[in-house]
C-alpha positions in Angstrom: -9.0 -8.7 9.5 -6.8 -5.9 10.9 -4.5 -7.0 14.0 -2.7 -4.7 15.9 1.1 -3.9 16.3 2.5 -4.5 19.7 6.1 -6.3 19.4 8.7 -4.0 20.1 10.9 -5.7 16.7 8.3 -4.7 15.0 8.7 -1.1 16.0 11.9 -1.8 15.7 12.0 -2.6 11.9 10.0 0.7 11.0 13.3 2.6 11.5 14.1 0.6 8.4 10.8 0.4 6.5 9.8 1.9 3.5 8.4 5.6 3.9 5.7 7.6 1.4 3.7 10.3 2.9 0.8 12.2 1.3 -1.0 15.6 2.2 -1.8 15.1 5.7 -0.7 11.2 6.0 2.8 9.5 6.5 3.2 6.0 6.1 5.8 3.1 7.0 5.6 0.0 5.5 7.0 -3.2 6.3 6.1 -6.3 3.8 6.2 -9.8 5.3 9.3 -10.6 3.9 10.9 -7.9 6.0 9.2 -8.4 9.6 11.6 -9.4 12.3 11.8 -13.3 12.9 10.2 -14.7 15.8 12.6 -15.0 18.7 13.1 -18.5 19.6 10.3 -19.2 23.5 8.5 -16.5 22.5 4.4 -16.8 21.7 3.2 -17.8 18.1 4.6 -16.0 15.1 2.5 -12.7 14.3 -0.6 -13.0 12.6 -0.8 -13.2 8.5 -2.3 -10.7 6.7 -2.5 -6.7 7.4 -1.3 -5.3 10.9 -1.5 -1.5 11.6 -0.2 1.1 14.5 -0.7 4.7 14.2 1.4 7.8 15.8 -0.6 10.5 16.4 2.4 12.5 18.0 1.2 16.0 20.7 1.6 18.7 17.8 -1.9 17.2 16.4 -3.8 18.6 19.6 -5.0 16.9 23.3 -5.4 13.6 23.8 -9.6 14.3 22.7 -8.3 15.4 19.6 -5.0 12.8 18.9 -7.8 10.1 19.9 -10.4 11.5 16.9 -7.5 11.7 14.6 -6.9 7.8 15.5 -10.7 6.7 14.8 -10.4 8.5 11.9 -7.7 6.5 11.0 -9.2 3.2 11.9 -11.7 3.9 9.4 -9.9 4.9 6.2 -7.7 1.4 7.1 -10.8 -0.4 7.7 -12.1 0.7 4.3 -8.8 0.4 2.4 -8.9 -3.1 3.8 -12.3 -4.0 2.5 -11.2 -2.9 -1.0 -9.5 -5.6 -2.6 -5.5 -5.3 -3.2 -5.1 -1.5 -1.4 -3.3 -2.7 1.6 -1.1 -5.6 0.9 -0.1 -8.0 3.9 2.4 -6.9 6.4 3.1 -4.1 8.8 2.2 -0.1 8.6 2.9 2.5 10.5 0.7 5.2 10.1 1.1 8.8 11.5 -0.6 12.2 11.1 0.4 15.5 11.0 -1.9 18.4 12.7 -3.8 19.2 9.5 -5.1 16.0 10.0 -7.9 16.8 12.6 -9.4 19.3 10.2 -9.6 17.5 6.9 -12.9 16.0 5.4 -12.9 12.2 5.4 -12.8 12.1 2.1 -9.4 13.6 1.5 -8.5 12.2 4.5 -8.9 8.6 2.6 -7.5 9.9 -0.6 -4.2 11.0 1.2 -3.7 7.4 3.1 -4.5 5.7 0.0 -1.8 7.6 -1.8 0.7 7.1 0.9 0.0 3.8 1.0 0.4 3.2 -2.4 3.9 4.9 -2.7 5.1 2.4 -0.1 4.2 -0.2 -1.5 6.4 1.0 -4.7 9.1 2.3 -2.5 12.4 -0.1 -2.2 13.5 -0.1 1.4 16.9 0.7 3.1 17.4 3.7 -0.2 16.1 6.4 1.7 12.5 6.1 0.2 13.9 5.7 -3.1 11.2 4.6 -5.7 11.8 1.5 -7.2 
């Protein structure tokens, strides 16, 4: 199951977290190892397991257009999910660029895969450095 991001540490930690983009896709991953520790009277730990926000910033279009862009999204992730060992537990981040309204699923899917792929190779805190 996806959950979603809401925690501001969380948002927080992407400043941090490994980066890999692809075609019309940008990605920021954080693994579990490297999400921000649960502040001591605050609710339950975040959930196990895969947890996604997306930033579909104004330069993609209206709000019509940023919210079709964002189902799109939803998904590529929720297929990615049901494929065994694509997205590996922890945070992403996942934003899209303009081009991204236009694209056929298809590459669409290809692209987040990619970028999703490279950070999970990437070695955090380098820049996006591969590992």
């Amino acid at each position: 199951m996806i959950a979603p991001i809401s925690d501001r540490a969380t948002f927080t930690a992407f400043r941090r977290a490994r980066r890999a983009g692809s075609g019309t896709v940008r990605v920021r991953y954080l693994a579990p190892d490297e999400l921000p520790a649960r502040r001591a009277g605050s609710a339950a730990r975040p959930p196990e397991g895969v947890r996604v926000a997306y930033a579909i910033g104004r330069p993609v279009g209206g709000a019509v257009l940023r919210n079709r862009v964002r189902r799109r999204l939803r998904a590529v992730v929720a297929e990615l999910d049901r494929a065994d060992g694509v997205l590996e537990p922890g945070a992403y981040l996942i934003g899209a660029g303009p081009e991204a309204a236009e694209v056929p699923f298809d590459a669409l899917r290809g692209d987040l895969r990619r970028a999703v792929d490279r950070a999970h190779r990437r070695t955090p805190g380098v820049g996006g450095a591969p590992a």
